[in-house]
C-alpha positions in Angstrom: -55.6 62.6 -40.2 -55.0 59.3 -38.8 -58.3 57.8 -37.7 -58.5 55.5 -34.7 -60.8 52.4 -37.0 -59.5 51.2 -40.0 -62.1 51.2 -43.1 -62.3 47.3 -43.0 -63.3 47.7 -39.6 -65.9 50.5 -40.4 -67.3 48.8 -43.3 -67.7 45.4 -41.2 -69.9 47.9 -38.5 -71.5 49.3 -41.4 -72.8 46.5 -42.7 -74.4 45.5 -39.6 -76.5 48.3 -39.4 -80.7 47.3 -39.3 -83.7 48.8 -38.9 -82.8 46.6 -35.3 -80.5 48.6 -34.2 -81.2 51.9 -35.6 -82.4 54.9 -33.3 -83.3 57.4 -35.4 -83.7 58.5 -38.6 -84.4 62.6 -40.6 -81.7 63.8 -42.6 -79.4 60.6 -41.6 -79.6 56.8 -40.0 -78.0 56.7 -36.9 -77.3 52.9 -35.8 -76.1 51.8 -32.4 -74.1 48.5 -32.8 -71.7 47.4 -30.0 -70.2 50.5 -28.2 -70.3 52.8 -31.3 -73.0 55.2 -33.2 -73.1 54.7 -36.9 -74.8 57.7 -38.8 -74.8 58.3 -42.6 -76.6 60.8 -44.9 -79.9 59.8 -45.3 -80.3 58.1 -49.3 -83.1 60.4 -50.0 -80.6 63.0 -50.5 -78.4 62.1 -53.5 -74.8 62.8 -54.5 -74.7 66.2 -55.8 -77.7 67.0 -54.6 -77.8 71.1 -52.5 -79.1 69.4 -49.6 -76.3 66.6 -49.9 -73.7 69.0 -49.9 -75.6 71.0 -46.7 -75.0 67.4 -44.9 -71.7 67.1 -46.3 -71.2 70.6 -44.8 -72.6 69.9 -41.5 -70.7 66.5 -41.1 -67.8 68.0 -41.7 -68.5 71.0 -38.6 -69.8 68.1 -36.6 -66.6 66.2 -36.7 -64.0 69.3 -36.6 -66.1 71.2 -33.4 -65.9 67.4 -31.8 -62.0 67.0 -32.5 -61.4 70.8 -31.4 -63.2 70.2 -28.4 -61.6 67.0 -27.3 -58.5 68.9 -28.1 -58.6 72.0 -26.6 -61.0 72.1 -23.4 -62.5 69.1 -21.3 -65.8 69.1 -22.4 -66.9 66.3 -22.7 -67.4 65.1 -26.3 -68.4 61.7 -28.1 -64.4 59.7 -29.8 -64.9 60.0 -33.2 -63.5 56.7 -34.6 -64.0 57.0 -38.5 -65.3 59.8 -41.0 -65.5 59.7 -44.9 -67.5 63.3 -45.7 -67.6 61.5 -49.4 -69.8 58.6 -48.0 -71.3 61.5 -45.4 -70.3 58.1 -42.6 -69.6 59.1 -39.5 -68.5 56.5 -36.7 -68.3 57.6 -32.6 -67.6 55.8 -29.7 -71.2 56.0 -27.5 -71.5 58.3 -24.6 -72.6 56.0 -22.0 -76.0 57.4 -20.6 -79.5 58.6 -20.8 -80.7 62.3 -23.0 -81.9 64.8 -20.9 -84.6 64.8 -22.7 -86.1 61.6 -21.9 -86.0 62.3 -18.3 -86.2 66.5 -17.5 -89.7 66.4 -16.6 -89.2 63.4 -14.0 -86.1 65.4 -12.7 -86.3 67.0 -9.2 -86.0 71.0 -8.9 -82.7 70.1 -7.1 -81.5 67.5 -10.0 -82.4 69.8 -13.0 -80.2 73.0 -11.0 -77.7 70.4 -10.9 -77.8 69.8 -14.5 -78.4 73.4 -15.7 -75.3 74.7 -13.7 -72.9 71.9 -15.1 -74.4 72.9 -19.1 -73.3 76.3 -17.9 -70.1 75.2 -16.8 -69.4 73.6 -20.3 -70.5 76.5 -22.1 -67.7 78.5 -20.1 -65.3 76.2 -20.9 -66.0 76.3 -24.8 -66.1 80.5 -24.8 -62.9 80.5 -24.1 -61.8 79.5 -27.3 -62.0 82.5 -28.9 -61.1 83.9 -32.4 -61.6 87.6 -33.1 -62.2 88.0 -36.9 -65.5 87.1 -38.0 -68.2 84.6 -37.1 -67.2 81.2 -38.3 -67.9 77.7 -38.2 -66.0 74.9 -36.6 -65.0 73.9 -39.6 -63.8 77.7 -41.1 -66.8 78.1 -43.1 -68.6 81.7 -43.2 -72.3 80.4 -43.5 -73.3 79.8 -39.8 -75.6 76.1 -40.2 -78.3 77.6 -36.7 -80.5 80.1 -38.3 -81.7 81.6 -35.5 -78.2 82.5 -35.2 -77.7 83.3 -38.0 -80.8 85.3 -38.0 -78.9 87.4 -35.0 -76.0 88.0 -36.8 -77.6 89.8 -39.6 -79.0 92.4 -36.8 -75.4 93.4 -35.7 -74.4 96.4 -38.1 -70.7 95.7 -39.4 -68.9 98.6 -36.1 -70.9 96.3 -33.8 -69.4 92.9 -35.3 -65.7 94.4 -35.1 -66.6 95.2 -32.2 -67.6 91.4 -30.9 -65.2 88.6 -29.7 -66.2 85.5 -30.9 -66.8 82.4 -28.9 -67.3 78.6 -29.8 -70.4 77.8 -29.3 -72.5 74.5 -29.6 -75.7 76.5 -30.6 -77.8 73.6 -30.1 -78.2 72.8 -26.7 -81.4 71.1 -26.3 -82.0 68.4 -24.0 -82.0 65.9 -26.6 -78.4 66.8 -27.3 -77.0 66.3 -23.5 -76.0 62.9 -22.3 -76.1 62.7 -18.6 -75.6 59.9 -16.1 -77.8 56.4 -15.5 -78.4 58.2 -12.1 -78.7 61.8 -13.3 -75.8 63.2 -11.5 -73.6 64.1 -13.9 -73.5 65.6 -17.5 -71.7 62.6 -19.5 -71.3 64.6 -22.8 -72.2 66.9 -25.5 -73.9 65.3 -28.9 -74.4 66.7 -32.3 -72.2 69.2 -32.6 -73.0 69.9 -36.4 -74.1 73.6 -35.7 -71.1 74.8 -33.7 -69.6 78.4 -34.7 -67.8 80.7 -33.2 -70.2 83.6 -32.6 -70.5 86.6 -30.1 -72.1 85.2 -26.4 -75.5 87.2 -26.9 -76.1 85.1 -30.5 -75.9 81.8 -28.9 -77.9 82.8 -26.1 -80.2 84.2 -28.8 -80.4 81.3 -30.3 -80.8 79.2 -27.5 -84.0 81.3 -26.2 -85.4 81.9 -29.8 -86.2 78.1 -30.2 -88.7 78.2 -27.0 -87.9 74.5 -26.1 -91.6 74.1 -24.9 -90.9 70.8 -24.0 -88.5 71.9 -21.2 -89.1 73.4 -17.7 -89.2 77.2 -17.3 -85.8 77.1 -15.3 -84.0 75.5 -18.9 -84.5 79.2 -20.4 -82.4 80.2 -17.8 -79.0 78.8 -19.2 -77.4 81.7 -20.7 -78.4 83.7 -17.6 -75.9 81.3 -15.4 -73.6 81.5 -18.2 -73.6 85.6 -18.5 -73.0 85.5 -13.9 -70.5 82.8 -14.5 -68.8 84.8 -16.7 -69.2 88.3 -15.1 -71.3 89.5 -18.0 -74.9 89.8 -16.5 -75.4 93.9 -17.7 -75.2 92.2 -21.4 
């Protein structure tokens, strides 16, 4: 696939990448330079390594889901400019805006019903891509990378699977991995999209209740409730 930055131009953002400009670091560096977010495999996992090749995985599902996305519905999704799954680099144009997470609990009722119903909204969009084999990832892989959905999965007996359309699903939506607007209006995109599968509805919104997010309001739980009236599905 054509990508939109050459290497010489990824390399030259590369190699301004400092602990400066860097915003976070666990299993990869993630830089912000200019209007773009750097993030590589962290060096504490070598080449050949199982856990590289788990982050080799996951990049590769991050950056397929995001393409698919951007593709196929109009959720909103971060430009990804340049990947090399060999160097475990990927390069994104930024979302401009503040995580949800760094501003839920200062959030009027009113503001965060705002918020909760437009997540909803984008978690409609993406269950309409649909496949109606098996549960996969992004990417075509069979492992599922959220184990919590994964965990679900296993619970289904193989009638009850067959039985199952299955949606695309971010299966990570924590508030940490929303963008929204400087002046909290609007959702301004979906980040960190390594986990996405396509799964039946009830595994994401396992998922998604299974983590507790203890950090977020009672109402957040709520999500896949919205999602199951927006979709007609509430007796699920």
């Amino acid at each position: 696939m054509v990508q939109p930055m050459s290497e010489t131009e990824a390399q030259s953002l590369i190699a301004r990448c400092n602990k400066g400009n860097e915003i976070d670091l666990f299993d990869r560096h993630i830089h912000l330079v200019d209007d773009f977010v750097v993030m590589w495999n962290n060096a504490e996992a070598p080449a050949g390594s199982e856990v590289a090749g788990e982050l080799c995985a996951r990049n590769i599902n991050a950056v397929e889901a995001m393409r698919l996305v951007a593709a196929r519905t109009n959720v909103p999704v971060a430009e990804v400019m340049y990947f090399s799954s060999e160097e475990g680099i990927i390069i994104q144009r930024r979302i401009p805006g503040v995580l949800l997470f760094d501003v839920i609990r200062d959030m009027s009722a009113e503001q965060l019903a705002i918020a909760l119903f437009q997540v909803a909204q984008l978690v409609c969009q993406l269950a309409k891509e649909q496949i109606t084999t098996c549960p996969l990832t992004a990417a075509g892989g069979h492992r599922i990378f959220q184990p919590t959905a994964e965990e679900h999965l296993t619970q289904l007996s193989p009638d009850e699977l067959t039985r199952q359309v299955f949606i695309l699903s971010h299966l990570d939506l924590h508030p940490s991995n929303i963008i929204i607007t400087e002046d909290w209006s609007q959702v301004a995109g979906l980040i960190d999209w390594e986990r996405a599968a396509y799964v039946p509805l009830e595994t994401a919104s396992y998922a998604h209740e299974i983590c507790g997010w203890s950090c977020c309001p009672p109402e957040w739980g709520l999500l896949f409730e919205y999602v199951k009236d927006m979709m007609g599905l509430r007796k699920l």
